[in-house]
Biopython code that builds the backbone (N, CA, C, O; Angstrom):
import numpy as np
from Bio.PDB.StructureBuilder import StructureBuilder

atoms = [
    (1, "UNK", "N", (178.482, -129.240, -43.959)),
    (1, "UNK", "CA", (178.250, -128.141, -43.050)),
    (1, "UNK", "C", (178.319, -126.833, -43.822)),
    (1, "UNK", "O", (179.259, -126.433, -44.509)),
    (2, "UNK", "N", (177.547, -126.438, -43.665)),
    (2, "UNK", "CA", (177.129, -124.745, -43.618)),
    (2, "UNK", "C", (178.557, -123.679, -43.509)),
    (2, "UNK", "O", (179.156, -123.917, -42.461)),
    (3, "UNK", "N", (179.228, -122.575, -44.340)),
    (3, "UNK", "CA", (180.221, -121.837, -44.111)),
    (3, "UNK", "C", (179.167, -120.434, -43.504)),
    (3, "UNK", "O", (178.438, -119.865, -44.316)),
    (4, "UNK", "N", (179.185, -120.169, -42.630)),
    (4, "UNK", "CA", (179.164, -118.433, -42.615)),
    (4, "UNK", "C", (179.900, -117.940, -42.087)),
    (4, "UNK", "O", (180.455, -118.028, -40.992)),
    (5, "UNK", "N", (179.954, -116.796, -43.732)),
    (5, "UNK", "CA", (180.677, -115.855, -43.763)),
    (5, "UNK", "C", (180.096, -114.276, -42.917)),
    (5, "UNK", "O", (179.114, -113.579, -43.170)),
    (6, "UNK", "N", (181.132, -114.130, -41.894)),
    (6, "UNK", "CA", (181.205, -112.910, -40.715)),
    (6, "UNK", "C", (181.408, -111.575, -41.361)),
    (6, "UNK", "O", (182.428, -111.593, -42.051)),
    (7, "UNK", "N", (180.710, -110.276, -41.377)),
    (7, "UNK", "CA", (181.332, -109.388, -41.917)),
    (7, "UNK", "C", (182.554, -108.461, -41.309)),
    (7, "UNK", "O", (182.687, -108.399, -40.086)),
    (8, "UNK", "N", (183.361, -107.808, -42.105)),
    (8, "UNK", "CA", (184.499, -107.780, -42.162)),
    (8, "UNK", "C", (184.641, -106.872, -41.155)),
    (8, "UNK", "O", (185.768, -106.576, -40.758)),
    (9, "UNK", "N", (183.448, -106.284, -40.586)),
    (9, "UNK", "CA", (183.378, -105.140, -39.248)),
    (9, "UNK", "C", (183.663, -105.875, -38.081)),
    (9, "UNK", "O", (183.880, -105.457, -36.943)),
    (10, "UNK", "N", (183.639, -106.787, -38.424)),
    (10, "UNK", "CA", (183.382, -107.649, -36.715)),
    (10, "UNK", "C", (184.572, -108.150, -35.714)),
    (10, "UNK", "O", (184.609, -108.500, -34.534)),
    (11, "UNK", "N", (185.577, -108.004, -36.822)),
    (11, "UNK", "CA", (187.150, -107.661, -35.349)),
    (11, "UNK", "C", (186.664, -106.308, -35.243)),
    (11, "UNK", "O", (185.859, -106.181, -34.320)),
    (12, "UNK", "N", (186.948, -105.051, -36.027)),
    (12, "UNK", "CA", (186.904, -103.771, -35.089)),
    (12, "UNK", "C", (185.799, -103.762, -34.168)),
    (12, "UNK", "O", (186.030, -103.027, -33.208)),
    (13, "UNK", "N", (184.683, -104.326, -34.135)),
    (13, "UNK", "CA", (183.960, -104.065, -33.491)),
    (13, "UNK", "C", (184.210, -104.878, -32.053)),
    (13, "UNK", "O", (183.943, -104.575, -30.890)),
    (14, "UNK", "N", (184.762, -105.900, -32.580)),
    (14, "UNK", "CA", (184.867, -106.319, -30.928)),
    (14, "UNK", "C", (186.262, -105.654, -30.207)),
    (14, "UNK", "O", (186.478, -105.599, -28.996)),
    (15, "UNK", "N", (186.994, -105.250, -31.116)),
    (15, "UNK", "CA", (187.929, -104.631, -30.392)),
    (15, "UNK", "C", (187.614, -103.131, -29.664)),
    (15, "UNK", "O", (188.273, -102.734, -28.704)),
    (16, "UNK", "N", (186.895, -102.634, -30.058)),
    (16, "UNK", "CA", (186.324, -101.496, -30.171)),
    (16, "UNK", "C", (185.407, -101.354, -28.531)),
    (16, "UNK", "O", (185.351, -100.586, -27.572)),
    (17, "UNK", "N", (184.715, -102.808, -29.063)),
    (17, "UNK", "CA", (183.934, -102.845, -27.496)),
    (17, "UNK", "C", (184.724, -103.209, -25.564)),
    (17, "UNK", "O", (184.465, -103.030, -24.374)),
    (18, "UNK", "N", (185.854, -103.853, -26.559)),
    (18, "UNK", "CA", (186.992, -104.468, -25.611)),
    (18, "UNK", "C", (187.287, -103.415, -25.290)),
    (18, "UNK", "O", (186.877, -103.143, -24.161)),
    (19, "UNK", "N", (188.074, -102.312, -25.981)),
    (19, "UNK", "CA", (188.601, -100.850, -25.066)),
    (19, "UNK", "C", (187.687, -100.402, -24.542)),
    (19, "UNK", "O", (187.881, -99.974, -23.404)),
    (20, "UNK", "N", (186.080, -100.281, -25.218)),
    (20, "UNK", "CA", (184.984, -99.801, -24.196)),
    (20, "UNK", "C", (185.420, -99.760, -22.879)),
    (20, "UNK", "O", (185.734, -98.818, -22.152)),
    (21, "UNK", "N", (185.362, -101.458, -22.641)),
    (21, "UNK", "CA", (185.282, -101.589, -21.411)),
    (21, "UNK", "C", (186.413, -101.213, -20.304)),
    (21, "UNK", "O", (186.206, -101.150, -19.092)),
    (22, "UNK", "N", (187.689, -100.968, -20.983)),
    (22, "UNK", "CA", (188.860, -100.978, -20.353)),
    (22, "UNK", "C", (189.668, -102.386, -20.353)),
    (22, "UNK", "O", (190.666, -102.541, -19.649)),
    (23, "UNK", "N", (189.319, -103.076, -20.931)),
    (23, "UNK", "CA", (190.066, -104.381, -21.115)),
    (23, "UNK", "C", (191.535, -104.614, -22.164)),
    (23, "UNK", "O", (191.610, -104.239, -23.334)),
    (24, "UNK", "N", (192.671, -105.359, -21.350)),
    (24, "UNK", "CA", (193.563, -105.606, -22.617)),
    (24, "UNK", "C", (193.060, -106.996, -23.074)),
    (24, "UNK", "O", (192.100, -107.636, -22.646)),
    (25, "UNK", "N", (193.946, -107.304, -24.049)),
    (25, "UNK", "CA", (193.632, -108.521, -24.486)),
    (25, "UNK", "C", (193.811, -109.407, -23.367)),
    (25, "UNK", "O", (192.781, -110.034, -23.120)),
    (26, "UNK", "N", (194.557, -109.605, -22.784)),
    (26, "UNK", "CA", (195.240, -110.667, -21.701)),
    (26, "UNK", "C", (193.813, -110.574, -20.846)),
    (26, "UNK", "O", (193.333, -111.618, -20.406)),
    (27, "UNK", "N", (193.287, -109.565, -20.668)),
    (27, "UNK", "CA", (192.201, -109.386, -19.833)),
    (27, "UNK", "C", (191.421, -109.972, -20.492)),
    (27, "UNK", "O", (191.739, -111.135, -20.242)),
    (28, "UNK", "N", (190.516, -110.023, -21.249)),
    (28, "UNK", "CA", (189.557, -110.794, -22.282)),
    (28, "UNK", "C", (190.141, -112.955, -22.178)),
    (28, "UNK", "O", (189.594, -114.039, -21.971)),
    (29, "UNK", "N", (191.311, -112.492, -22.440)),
    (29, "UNK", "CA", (192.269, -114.143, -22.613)),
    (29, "UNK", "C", (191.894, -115.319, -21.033)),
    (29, "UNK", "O", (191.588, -116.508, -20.947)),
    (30, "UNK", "N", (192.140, -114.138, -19.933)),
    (30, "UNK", "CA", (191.919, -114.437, -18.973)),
    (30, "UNK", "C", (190.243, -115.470, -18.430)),
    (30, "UNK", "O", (190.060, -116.470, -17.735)),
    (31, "UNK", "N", (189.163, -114.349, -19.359)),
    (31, "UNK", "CA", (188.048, -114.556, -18.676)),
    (31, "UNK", "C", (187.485, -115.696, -19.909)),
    (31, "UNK", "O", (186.424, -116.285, -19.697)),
    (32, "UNK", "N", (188.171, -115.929, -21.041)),
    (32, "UNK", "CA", (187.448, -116.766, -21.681)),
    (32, "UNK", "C", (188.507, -118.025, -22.203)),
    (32, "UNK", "O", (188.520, -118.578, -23.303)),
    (33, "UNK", "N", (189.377, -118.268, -21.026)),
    (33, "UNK", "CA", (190.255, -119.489, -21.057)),
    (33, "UNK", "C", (191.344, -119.426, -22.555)),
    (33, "UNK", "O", (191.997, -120.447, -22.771)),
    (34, "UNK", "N", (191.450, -118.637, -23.205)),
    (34, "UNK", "CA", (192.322, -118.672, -24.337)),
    (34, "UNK", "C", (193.753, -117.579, -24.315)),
    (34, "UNK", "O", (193.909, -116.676, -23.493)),
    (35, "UNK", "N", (194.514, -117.860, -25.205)),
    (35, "UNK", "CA", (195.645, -117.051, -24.960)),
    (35, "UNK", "C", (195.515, -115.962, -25.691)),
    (35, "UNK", "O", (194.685, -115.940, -26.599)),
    (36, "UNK", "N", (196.302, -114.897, -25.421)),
    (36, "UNK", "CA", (196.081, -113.631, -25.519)),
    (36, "UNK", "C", (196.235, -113.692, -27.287)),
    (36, "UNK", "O", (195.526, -113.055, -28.066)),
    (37, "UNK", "N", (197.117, -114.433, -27.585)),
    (37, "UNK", "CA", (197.116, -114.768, -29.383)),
    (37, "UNK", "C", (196.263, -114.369, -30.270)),
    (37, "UNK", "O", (196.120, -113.631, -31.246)),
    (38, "UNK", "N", (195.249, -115.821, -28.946)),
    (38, "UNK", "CA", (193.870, -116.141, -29.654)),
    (38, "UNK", "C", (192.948, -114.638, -30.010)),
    (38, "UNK", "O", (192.283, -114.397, -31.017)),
    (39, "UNK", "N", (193.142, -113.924, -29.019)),
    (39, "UNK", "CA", (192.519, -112.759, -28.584)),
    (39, "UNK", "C", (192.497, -111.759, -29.887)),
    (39, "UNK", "O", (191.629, -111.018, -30.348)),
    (40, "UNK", "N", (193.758, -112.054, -30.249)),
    (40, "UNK", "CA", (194.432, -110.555, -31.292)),
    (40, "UNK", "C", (193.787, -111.562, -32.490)),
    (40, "UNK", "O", (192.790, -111.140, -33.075)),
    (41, "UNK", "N", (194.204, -112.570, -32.777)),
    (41, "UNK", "CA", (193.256, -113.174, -33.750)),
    (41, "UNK", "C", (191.783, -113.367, -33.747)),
    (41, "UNK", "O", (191.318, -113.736, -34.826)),
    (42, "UNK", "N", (191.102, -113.229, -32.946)),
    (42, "UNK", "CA", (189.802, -112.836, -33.598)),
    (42, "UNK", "C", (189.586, -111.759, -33.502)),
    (42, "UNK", "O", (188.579, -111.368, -34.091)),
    (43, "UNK", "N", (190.381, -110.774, -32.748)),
    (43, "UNK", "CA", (190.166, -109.442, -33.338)),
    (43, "UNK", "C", (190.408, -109.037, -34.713)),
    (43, "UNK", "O", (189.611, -108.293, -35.286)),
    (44, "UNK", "N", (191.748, -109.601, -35.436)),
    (44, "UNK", "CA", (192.148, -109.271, -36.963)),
    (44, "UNK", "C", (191.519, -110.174, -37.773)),
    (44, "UNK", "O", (191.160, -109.665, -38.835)),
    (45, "UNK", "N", (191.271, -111.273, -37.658)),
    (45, "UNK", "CA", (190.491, -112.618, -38.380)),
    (45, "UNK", "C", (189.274, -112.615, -38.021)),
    (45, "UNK", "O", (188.594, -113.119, -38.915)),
    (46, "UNK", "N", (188.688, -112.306, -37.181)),
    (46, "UNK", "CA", (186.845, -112.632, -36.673)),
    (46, "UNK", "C", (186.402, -113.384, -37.596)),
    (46, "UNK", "O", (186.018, -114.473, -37.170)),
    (47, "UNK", "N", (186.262, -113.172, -39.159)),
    (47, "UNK", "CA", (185.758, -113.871, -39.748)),
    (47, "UNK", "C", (186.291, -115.784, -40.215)),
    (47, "UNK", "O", (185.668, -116.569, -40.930)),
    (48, "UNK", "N", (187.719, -116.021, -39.425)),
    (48, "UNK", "CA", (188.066, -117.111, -39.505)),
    (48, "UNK", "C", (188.006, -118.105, -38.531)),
    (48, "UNK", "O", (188.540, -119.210, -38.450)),
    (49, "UNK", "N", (187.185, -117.437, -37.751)),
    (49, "UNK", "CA", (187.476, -118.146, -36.040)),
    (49, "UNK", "C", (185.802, -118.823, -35.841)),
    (49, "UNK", "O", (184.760, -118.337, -36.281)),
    (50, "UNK", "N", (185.926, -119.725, -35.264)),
    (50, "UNK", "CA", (184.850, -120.891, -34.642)),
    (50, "UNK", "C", (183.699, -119.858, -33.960)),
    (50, "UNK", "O", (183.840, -119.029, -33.061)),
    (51, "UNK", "N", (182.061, -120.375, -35.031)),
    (51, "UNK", "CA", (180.897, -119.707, -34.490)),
    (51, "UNK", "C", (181.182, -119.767, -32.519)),
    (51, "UNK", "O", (181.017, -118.652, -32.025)),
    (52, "UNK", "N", (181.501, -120.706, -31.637)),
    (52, "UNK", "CA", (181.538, -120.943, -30.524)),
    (52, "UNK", "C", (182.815, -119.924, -29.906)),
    (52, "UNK", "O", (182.826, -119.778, -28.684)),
    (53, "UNK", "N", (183.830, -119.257, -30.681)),
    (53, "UNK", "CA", (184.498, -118.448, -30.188)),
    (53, "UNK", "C", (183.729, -117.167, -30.127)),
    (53, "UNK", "O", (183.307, -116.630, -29.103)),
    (54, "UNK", "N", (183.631, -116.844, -31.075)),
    (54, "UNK", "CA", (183.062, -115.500, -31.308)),
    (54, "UNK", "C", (181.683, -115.102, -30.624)),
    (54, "UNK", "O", (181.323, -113.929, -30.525)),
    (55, "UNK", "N", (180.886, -116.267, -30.125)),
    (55, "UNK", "CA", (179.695, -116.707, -29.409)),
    (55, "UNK", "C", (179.912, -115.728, -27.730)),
    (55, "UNK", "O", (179.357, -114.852, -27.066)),
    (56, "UNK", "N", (181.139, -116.653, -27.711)),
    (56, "UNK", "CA", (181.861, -116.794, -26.158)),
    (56, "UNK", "C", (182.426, -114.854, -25.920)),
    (56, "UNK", "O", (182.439, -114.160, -24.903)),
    (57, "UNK", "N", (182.755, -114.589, -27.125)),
    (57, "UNK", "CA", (183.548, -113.244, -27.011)),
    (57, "UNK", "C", (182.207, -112.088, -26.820)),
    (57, "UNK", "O", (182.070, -111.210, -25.969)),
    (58, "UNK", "N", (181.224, -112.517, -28.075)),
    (58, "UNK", "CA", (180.426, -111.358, -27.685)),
    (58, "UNK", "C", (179.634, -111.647, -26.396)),
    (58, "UNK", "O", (179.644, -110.595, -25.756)),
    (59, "UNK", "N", (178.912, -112.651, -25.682)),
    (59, "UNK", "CA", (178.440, -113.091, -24.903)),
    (59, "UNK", "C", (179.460, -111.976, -23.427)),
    (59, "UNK", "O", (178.975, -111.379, -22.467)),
    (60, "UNK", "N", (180.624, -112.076, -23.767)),
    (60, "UNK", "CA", (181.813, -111.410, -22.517)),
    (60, "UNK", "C", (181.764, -109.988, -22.816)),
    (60, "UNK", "O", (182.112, -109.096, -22.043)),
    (61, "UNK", "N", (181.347, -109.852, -23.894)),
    (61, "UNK", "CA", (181.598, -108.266, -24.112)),
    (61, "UNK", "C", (180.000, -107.052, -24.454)),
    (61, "UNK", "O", (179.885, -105.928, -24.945)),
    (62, "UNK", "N", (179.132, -107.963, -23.933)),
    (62, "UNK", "CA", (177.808, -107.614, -23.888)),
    (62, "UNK", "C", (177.375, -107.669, -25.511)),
    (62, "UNK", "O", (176.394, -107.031, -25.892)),
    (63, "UNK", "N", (177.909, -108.208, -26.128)),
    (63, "UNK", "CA", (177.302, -107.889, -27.906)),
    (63, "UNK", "C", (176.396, -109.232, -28.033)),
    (63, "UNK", "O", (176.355, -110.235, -27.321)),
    (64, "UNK", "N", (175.693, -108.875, -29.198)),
    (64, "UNK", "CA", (174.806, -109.901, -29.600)),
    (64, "UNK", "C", (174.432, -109.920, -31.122)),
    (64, "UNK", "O", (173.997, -109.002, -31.817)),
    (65, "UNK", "N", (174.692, -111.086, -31.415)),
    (65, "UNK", "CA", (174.948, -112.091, -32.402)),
    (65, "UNK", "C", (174.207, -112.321, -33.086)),
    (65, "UNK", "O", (174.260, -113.550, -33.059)),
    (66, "UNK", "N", (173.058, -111.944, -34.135)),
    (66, "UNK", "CA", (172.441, -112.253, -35.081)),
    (66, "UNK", "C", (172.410, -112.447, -36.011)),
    (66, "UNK", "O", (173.001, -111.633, -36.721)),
    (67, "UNK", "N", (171.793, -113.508, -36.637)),
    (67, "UNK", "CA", (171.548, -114.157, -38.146)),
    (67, "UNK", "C", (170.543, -114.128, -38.450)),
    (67, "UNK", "O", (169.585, -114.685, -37.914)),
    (68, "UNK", "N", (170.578, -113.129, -39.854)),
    (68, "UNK", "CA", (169.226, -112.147, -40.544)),
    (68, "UNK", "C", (168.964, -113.414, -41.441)),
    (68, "UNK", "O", (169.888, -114.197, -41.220)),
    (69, "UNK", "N", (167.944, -114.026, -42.513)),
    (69, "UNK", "CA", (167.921, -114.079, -43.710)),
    (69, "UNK", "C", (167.843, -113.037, -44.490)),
    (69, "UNK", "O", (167.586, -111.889, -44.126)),
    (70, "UNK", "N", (168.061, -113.405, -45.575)),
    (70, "UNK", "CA", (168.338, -112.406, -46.997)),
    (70, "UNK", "C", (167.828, -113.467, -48.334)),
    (70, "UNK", "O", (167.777, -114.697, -48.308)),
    (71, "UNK", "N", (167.539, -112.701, -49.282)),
    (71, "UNK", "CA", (166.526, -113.124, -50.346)),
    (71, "UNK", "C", (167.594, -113.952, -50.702)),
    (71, "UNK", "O", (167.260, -115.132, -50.591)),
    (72, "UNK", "N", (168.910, -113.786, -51.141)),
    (72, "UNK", "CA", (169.698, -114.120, -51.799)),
    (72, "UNK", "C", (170.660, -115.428, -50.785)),
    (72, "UNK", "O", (171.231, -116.291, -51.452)),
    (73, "UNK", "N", (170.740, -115.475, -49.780)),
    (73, "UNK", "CA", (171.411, -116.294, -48.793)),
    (73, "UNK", "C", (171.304, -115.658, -47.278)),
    (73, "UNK", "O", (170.303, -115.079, -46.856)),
    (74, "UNK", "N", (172.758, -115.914, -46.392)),
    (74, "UNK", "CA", (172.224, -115.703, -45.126)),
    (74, "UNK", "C", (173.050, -114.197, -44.684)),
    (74, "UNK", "O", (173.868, -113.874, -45.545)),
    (75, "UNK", "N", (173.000, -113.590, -43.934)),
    (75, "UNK", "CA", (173.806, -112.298, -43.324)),
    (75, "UNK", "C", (173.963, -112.429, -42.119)),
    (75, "UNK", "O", (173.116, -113.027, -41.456)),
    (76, "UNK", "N", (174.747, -112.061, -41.724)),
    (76, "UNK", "CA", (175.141, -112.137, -40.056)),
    (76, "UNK", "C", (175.660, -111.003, -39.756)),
    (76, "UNK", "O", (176.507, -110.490, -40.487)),
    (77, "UNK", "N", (175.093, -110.241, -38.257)),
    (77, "UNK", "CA", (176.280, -109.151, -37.985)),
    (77, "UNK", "C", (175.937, -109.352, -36.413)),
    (77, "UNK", "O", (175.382, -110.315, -35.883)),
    (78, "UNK", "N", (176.389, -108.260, -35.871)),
    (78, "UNK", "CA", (176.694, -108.372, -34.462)),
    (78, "UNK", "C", (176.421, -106.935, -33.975)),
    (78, "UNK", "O", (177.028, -105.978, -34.455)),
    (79, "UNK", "N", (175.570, -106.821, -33.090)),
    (79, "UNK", "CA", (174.846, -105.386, -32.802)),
    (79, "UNK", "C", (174.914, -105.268, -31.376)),
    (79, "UNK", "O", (174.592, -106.228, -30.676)),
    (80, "UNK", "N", (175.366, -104.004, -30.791)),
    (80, "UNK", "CA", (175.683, -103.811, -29.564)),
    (80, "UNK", "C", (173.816, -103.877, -28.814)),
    (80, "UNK", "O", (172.763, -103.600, -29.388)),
    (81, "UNK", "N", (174.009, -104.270, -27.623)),
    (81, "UNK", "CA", (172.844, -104.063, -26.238)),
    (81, "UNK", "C", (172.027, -102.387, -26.420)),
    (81, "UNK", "O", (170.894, -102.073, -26.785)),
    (82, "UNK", "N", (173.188, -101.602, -25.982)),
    (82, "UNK", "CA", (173.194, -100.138, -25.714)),
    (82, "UNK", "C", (173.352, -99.828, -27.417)),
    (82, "UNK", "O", (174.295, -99.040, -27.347)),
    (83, "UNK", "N", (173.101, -99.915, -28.630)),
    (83, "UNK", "CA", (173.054, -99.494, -29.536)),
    (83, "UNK", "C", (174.062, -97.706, -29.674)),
    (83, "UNK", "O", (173.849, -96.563, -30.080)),
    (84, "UNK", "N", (175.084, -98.440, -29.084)),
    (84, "UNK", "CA", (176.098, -97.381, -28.618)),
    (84, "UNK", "C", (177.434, -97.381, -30.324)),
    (84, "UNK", "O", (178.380, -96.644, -30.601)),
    (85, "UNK", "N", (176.964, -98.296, -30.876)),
    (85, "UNK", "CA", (177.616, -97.774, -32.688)),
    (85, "UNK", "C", (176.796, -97.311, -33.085)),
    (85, "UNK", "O", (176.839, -96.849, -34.225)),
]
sb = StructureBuilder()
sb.init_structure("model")
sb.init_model(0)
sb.init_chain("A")
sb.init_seg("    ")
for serial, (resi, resn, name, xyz) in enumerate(atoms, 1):
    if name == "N":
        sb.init_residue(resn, " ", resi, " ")
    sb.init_atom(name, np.array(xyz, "f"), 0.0, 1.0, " ", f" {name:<3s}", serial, name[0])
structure = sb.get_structure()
């Protein structure tokens, strides 16, 4: 299996989008069945946590998830709806 590597923006950014909204973590924990733990860890880790978490998080937090190619291998980042970064 395939590793991709998440760039290192992608806890602040979901945390970032989480206060957007007015959400605590427990609030986020709530709507996507995990504990608030989990929450603070993919906010500080994003890049260690399961493509299907981070799927589930931006999917809740209106973000969206793309995988670019690149000459050299693959890139991934995560780009707001409202292009509001």
């Amino acid at each position: 299996m395939d590793i991709i590597r998440l760039p290192d923006q992608l806890g602040p950014m979901l945390r970032a989008a989480r206060l957007q909204r007015g959400w605590t973590q427990a609030d986020v924990a709530r709507q996507l069945g995990i504990t608030t733990q989990a929450v603070s860890k993919l906010e500080s880790q994003a890049g260690r946590a399961s493509f299907d978490r981070i799927h589930r998080l931006c999917l809740l937090l209106g973000l969206e998830l793309g995988i670019q190619p690149k000459a050299t291998g693959v890139s991934e980042g995560v780009t707001s709806r409202k292009a509001a970064w």
